[in-house]
N, C-alpha and C positions, 0 to 999 in steps of 0.2 A: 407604505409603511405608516402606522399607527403615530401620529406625534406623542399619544402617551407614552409610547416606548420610550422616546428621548431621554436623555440621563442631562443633565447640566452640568454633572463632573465634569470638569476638562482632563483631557485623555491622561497628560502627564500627569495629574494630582490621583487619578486613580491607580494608574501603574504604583507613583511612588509608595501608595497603602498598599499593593499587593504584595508591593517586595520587604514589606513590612513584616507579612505574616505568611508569605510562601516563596520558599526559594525561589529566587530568581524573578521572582511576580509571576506564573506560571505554571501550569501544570501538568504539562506538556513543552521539552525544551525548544521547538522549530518552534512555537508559539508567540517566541521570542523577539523576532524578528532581527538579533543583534547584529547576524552578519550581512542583511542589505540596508545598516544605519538607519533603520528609522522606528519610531516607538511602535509596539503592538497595537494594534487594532481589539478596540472592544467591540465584540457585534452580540446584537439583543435582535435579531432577526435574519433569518433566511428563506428565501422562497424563491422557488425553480431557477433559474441561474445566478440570481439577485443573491447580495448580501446589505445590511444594513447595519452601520455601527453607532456608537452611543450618540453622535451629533447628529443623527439623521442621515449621516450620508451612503448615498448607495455604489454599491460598485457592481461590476460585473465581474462573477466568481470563476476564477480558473482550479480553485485549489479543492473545491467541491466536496470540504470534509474530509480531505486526504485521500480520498477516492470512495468512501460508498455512498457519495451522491449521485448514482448510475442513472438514476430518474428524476434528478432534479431534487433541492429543496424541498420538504414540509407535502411530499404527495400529498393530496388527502384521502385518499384510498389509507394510505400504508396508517394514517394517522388516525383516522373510523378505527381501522382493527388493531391497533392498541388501544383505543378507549374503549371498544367492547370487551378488548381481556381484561380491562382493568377493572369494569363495574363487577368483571366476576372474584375479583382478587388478586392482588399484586404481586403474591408470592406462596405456593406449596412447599417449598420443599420433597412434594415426592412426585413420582411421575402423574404425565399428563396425557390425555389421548391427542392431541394437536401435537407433541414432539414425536410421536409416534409418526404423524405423517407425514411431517416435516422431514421426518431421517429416511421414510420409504421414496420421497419425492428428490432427495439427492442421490439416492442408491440409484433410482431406477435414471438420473440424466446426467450424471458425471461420471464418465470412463476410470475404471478403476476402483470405482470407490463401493466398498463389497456391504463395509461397514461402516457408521461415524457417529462420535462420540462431540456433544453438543460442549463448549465452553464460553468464560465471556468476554476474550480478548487473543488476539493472533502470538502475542506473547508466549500464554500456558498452551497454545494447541503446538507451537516450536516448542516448546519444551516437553509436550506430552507425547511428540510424535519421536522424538529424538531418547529417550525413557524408550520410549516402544524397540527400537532399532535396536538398542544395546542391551536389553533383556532377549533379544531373538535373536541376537549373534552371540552374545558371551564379550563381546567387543568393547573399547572405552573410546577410541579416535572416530570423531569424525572428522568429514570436510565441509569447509564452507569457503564462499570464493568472498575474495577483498572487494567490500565495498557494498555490497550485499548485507540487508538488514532484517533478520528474525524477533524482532523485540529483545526487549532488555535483560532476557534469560545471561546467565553468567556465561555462557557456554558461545553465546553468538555477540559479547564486544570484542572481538577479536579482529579487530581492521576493519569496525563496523562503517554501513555507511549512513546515510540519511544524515538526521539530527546529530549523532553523533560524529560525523563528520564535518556537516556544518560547523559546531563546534570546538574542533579541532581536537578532539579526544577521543580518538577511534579506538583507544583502549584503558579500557575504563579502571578509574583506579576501583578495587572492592574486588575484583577479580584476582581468584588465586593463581598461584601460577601454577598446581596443581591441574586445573580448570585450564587455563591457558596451553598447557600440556597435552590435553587433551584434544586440543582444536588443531588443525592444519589449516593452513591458507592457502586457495588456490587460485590464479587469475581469470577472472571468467572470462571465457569463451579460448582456453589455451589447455587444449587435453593434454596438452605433452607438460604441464606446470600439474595437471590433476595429476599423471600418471607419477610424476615426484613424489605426490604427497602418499598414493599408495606403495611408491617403495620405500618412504622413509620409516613407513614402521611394519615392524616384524611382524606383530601379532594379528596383523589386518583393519580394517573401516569398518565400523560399524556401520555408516551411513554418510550418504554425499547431503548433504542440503543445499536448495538452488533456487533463485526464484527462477523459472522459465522465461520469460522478461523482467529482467532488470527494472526496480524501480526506485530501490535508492543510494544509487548514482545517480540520480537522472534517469530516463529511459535508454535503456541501453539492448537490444534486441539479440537473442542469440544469434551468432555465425552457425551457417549450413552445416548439419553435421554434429554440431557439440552435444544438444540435447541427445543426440541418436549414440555418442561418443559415451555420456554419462552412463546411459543403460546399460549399455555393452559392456562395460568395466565393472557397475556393480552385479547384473549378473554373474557375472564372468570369476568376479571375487567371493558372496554372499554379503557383498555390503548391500545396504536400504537407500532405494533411491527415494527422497522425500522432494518433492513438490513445492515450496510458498509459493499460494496461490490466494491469498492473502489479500491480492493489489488484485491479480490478474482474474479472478474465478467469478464466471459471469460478466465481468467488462468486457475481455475481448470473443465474448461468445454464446453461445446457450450451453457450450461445454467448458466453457475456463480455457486457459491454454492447452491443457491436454487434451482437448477435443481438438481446438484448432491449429494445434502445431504436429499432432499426432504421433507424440509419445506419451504413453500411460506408466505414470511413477508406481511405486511400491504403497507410499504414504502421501499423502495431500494434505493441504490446509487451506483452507475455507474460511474468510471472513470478511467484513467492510462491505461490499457491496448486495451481500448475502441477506446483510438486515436492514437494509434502506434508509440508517439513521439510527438505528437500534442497537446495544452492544452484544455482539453474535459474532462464536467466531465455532468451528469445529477442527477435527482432524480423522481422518480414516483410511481407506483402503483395503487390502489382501484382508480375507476374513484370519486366514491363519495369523497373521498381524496382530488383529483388532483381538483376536481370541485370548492374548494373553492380558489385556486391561480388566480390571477387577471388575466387577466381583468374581466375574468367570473365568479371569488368571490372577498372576501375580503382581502385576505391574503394575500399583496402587496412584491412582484421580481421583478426587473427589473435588467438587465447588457445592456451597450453598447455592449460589447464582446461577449454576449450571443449567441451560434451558430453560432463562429467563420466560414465562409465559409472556410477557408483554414483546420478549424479543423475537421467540416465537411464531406469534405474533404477525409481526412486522415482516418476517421473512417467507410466510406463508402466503401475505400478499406479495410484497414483491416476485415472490417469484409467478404469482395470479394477474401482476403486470407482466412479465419477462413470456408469459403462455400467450397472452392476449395480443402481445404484437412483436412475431418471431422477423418482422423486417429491422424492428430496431436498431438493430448492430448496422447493418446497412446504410442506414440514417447516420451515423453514429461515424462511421466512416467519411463519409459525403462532407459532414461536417468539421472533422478531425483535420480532412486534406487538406479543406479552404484557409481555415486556419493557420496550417504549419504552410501551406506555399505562400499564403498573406505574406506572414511573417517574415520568408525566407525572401520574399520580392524585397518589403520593406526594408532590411538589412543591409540589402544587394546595392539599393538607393540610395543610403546612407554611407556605403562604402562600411560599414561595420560588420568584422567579421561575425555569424550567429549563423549556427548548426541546428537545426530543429528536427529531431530525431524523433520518430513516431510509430510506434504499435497499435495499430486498432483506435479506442481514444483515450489511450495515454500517450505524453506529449512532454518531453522538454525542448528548452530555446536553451543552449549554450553557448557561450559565448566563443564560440572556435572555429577554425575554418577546417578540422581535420574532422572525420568521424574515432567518436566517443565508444571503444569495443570493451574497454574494461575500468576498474579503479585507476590504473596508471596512468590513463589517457584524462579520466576526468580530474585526478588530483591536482593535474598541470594546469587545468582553466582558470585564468586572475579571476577573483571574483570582483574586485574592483568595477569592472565595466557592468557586471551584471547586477550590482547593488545600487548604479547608476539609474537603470534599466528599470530595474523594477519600482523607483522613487518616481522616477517619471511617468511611469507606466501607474503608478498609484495614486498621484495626484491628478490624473485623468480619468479615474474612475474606475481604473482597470485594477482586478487584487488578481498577479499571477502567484506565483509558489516564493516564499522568500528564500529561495537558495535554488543552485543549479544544480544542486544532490536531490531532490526533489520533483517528482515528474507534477507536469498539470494534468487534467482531467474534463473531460469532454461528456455532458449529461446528454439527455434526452430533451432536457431545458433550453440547451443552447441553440439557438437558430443564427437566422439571418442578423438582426436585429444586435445582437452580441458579437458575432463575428465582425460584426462592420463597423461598431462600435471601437473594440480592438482595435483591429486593424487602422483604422485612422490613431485611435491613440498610439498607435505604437511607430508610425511614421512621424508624428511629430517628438516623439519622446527617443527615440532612435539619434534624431538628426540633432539631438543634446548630449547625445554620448562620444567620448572621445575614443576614436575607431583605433 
């Protein structure tokens, strides 16, 4: 790292300006760090597993941009073809011939997805795809399962989880209860709690919304069967089965989860790891779907920002890394494993209960000895020990996720060198935690 980068603000004095002039001194609320006690981290540099914050110091990155650091920090691939779209201009407004290729290169490698409509965050693609479902049923209920998080749309704080959970306000004030009325909760991975929520209303679902693996609760992996359970009921009804794929699309695959778990939803969502760094998000599927979004139906989107060329961009190469070495995920695994059974040894040795539950390379460490299947199971976890955990784990150099609603994340970046790294940090910083 650069010592110009250094800031000499001390971290507290800067925080206290930020809460001066931005709620909470943040802007983003996991950003927060409030529920593992200790102040936010400023970092003015990232690069391949590395993070670096205002005093110089560096850590090893678990939380990897919340997940679309799939290839590490600052490629420089991905960072060449944003400055080559930038010398050409930083914004049209109308279309481009690169989004063009961009949307033919998801049709033709993501199962399902016939059509997709380019946006600039996982937020409005839940909201656009959820708009889509209830103009092509006539329908106003959807479902979504506790603990499971769609961004901040009104329709998805409804026993959100991530940040919002973190936080202790899984239902957000601002929300009508109109809106509220509209959402059913269902326990993921519990068809017989889905099938409640379809009998509790007459008029039928409009649409299920899921992530396929659970990401914020922690990592939480579908039970055998559920995903296969989801289909089978919205077929079976005309409800829309939608996909967040958000976390999952392209981390655990060359086809997102629905390539690797081999159910194909109705509607998907695509973002985070899509743009390498870049804010890219989409949503698509069933042509007859997508047929009704404007200008070609009725179902009115619009963004200035929409197919940001520089985001574009950015996703045109990643996925020109993701073509260039289809072993990755492979890699990506190898390394994922060494990690969570690191971890799980080190626990085992410390006599501290800690569950590390893991999809492909997303990865939580919770602090429990039981496995983690829904919201009910992770709501019970003290966080106490794991705010422990992670102070210790941070003043050794190691930055994992500041909450157990929060998965970690496993790059291309990360090798040996960071694993071992961990891994010792996390045997001494274990054996300070009260079991």
């Amino acid at each position: 790292m650069s010592t110009a980068r250094v800031d000499a603000t001390a971290p507290e004095a800067l925080f206290e300006r930020a809460t001066r002039v931005t709620p909470g001194g943040v802007h983003s609320p996991v950003r927060a760090f409030g529920s593992v006690g200790a102040p936010p981290l400023m970092i003015v540099e990232a690069k391949g597993a590395r993070v670096w914050d205002q005093d110089g110091r560096e850590y090893v990155d678990w939380i990897g941009a919340w997940g679309p650091a799939l290839l590490g920090h600052g490629r420089p691939e991905i960072a060449s073809a944003v400055g080559r779209a930038a010398e050409n201009g930083l914004l049209f407004g109308l279309a481009s011939p690169d989004e063009v290729r961009l949307a033919e290169r998801l049709v033709a490698r993501v199962p399902g997805l016939e059509q997709v409509r380019f946006v600039t965050s996982g937020t409005e693609a839940a909201m656009s795809a959820v708009r889509v479902a209830r103009a092509a049923t006539g329908r106003s209920v959807i479902v979504k399962f506790a603990g499971c998080y769609h961004g901040h749309g009104d329709s998805f704080l409804i026993r959100a989880g991530s940040g919002a959970a973190t936080l202790g306000v899984p239902d957000s004030p601002g929300v009508t209860a109109a809106t509220a009325g509209d959402t059913q909760v269902a326990r993921f991975n519990d068809l017989a709690d889905v099938d409640r929520c379809f009998a509790a209303v007459a008029g039928g679902i409009a649409a299920v919304i899921v992530e396929p693996v659970a990401g914020n609760m922690g990592c939480v992996p579908p039970a055998p069967g559920f995903l296969e359970g989801l289909q089978e009921r919205c077929a079976r009804s005309g409800a829309v089965l939608i996909f967040d794929e958000i976390i999952t699309g392209f981390r655990l695959g060359p086809e997102g989860a629905a390539g690797r778990l081999g159910v194909t939803p109705d509607l998907l969502l695509l973002g985070k790891a899509l743009g390498g760094g870049m804010p890219i998000a989409a949503y698509g599927g069933r042509r007859d779907l997508m047929a009704l979004v404007a200008p070609g139906g009725p179902v009115y989107q619009a963004g200035t920002y929409a197919a940001h060329p520089l985001s574009i961009a950015a996703a045109q190469a990643t996925l020109d890394l993701l073509d260039l070495d289809p072993s990755l995920w492979a890699r990506l695994e190898v390394t994922a494993d060494r990690l969570a059974g690191g971890l799980a040894e080190a626990a085992i040795e410390a006599h501290v209960p800690l569950r590390v539950q893991r999809v492909g390379s997303m990865w939580t460490a919770f602090m429990a000895a039981q496995p983690i299947r829904s919201w009910d199971d992770a709501a019970t976890v003290e966080p106490r020990r794991y705010a422990a955990f992670f102070r210790a784990m941070l003043g050794r150099g190691v930055l994992l996720p500041p909450s157990q609603f929060e998965c970690g994340f496993v790059s291309t970046a990360h090798g040996d060198p960071e694993v071992t790294r961990t891994l010792e940090a996390a045997r001494a910083a274990l054996a300070e935690v009260e079991a």
